[in-house]
C-alpha positions, 0 to 999 in steps of 0.5 A, a space after each residue: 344836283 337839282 336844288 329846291 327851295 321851301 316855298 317861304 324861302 322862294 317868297 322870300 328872295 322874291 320880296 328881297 329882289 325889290 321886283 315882287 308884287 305886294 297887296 295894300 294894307 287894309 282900310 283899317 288904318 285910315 278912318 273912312 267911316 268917321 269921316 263919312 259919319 262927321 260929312 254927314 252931320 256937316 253937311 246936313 246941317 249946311 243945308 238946313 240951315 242954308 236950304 238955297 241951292 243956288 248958293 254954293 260954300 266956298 270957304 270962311 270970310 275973315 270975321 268967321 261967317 261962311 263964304 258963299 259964292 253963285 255957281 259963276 264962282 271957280 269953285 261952285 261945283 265941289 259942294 256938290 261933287 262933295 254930296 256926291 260922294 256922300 252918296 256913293 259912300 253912304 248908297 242912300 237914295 236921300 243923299 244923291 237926291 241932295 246932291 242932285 239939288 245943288 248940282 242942278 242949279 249949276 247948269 247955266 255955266 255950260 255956256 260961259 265962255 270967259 273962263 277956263 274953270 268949267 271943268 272944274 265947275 260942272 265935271 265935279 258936279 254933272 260928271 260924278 252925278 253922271 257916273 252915279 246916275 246916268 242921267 242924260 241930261 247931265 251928258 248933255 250938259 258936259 257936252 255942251 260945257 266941252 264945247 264951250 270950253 275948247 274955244 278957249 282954245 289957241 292952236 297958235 299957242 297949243 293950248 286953253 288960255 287960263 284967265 282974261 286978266 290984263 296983265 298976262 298975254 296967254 296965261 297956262 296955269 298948272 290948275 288947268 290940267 285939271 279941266 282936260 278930263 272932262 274933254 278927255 270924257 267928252 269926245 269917248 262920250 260923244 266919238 268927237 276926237 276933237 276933245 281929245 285933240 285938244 287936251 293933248 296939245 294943251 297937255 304937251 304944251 304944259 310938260 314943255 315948259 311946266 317943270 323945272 330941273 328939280 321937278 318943282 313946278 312953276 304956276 303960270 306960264 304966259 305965252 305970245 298968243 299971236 307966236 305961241 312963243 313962251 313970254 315968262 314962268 312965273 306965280 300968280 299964288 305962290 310965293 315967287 316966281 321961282 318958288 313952287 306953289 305946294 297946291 300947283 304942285 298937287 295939281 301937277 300930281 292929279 292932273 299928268 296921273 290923269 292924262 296917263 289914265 286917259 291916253 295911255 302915254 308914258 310920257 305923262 305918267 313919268 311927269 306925274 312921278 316926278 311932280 310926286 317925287 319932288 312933293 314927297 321930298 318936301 313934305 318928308 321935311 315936315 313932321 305931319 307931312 301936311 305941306 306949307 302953302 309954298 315948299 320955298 318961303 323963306 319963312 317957313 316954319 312960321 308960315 300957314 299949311 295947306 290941307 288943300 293941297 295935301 288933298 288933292 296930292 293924296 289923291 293923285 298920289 293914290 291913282 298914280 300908285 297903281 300905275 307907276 313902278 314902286 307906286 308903294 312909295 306913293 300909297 305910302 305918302 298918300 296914307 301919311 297925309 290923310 291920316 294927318 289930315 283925319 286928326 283932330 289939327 286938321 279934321 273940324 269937330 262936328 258943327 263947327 268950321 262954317 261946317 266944312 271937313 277940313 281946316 288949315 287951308 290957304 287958297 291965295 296967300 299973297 292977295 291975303 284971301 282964304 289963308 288958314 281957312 276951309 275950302 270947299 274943294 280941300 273937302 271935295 279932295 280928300 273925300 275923293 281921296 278916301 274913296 280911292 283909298 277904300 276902292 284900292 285896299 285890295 289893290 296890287 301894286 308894281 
């Protein structure tokens, strides 16, 4: 006997068996507009009343003046990335020409070789304004920035030396993931695979040692630059050396999301939904789900979140969704967190805040420095976040 099924019987079995593919929720449930509409106010005000293009926001000083800093500053580029995506969400000519202003007074970093934060600097500038414009000058300089930056490379250690500080011998911290993308743009751009090359190694070299059992990450580790031989794993941001720092552990989520994306390589996407799995058991303790500034503080609850690193792990979250096997678990948790993130705790009030999006930062708690304060790439992150959020809606994940 032949048995047939009605058709709502068979898309039932089919969602039952775990194995059926399912759309994403609409853009209804986050509010993009509004916070599009508040980055406007925010950041028209910014420039009028610090029209100096060559100072760029960071964050807030402890007397509550706004922190600026020169475009030598780690963080230099993300007002700008941040204009950016203003202005892909808005279309207006008015806003790329703003974000044009501040990216172009970055341009001198290409050159600087004593740090390892160029991608950070001049690819969330240059890049999003070259993928918005196509400008060439703007590939020149993300050129010469790779450049620049693979001489910090050690093929001794397989890897980009982080800082020059004195007291580590060859410091990979966990942010550096984050500058392999624009050596990963530059050598498709320029058909030069040494980029490339180099931001495997340094990759590989990273998974080696970055995680441990649990799948938390450590920030920093140091090597034996003359042996490439690991020395410590240790922190430098977080609150031990056997702790994990909740924005490095974002980092860890973007950064091996994006090496997948880049190289097709398995193996960086199976990090990436480790790194994922780990932050979401622990921000699944937490009711907003906005994770503490580090999962491991022996103080916690009475200790200062980071909206930062919700920012930067939401997005991540989001890309990584598309790819991964039961990526409705990561939409799910990237949801949760920008929808935290849009509430009146954590998302200013329209002229306050030293006009930046987000409060409830930490950017480096045990040097005391930018605890419970906006930071210039929390808003870069999240606005990129909600992009990727709208640009999904429609999206069929695994």
């Amino acid at each position: 006997m032949i048995q047939t099924f009605k058709p709502a019987l068979v898309l039932l079995l089919l969602l039952l068996s775990g194995e059926a593919l399912f759309a994403q929720p609409t853009t209804s449930g986050v509010p993009v507009e509004r916070v599009v509409a508040l980055a406007e106010k925010q950041y028209l005000a910014y420039i009028q009343h610090y029209p100096d293009s060559t100072q760029h926001p960071r964050s807030t000083k402890e007397d509550g003046s706004i922190l600026l800093t020169s475009s030598r500053n780690w963080t230099s580029g993300f007002f700008a990335g941040s204009l950016w995506y203003v202005a892909r969400f808005t279309g207006q000519e008015a806003w790329r020409r703003r974000a044009a202003a501040w990216t172009e007074t970055l341009e001198a970093e290409k050159n600087v070789t004593i740090t390892h934060d160029l991608g950070f600097i001049l690819y969330s500038s240059y890049g999003q304004g070259f993928q918005q414009t196509h400008n060439p000058k703007y590939r020149d300089v993300l050129l010469q920035a790779s450049a620049t930056l693979s001489r910090r490379f050690s093929p001794v250690v397989g890897a980009i030396r982080s800082w020059d500080f004195p007291q580590y011998s060859y410091p990979v911290i966990v942010d550096n993931l984050m500058n392999l993308e624009m050596l990963l743009w530059a050598s498709k751009a320029s058909g030069d695979s040494t980029f490339a090359r180099i931001a495997k190694s340094h990759a590989n070299t990273d998974l080696r040692y970055r995680f441990r059992k649990d799948n938390s990450s450590y920030h920093v580790l140091d090597f034996d630059p003359a042996t490439g031989k690991l020395l410590r794993q240790m922190t430098h941001q977080g609150f031990a050396d056997n702790s994990c720092w909740a924005r490095g552990q974002g980092w860890a989520i973007y950064g091996y999301t994006m090496l997948y994306r880049e190289t097709g390589n398995t193996k960086y996407l199976q990090a990436a939904t480790r790194a994922a799995n780990y932050f979401i058991k622990q921000t699944n303790k937490i009711a907003d789900h906005i994770p503490y500034w580090d999962f491991n503080d022996n103080a916690i609850p009475q200790v200062p979140r980071d909206a930062s690193a919700a920012a930067v792990a939401a997005s991540g979250m989001l890309e990584l969704s598309k790819y991964a096997k039961g990526g409705k678990k990561y939409y799910s948790a990237a949801v949760t967190m920008l929808t935290s993130l849009c509430s009146d705790t954590y998302l200013a009030a329209p002229g306050t805040n030293n006009y930046f999006l987000l409060k409830h930062s930490t950017g480096n708690k045990p040097s005391k420095s930018e605890v419970d304060a906006p930071l210039a790439y929390a808003d870069y992150y999240f606005l990129e976040a909600l992009w990727r959020y709208k640009s999904y809606s429609t999206l069929t994940l695994k």
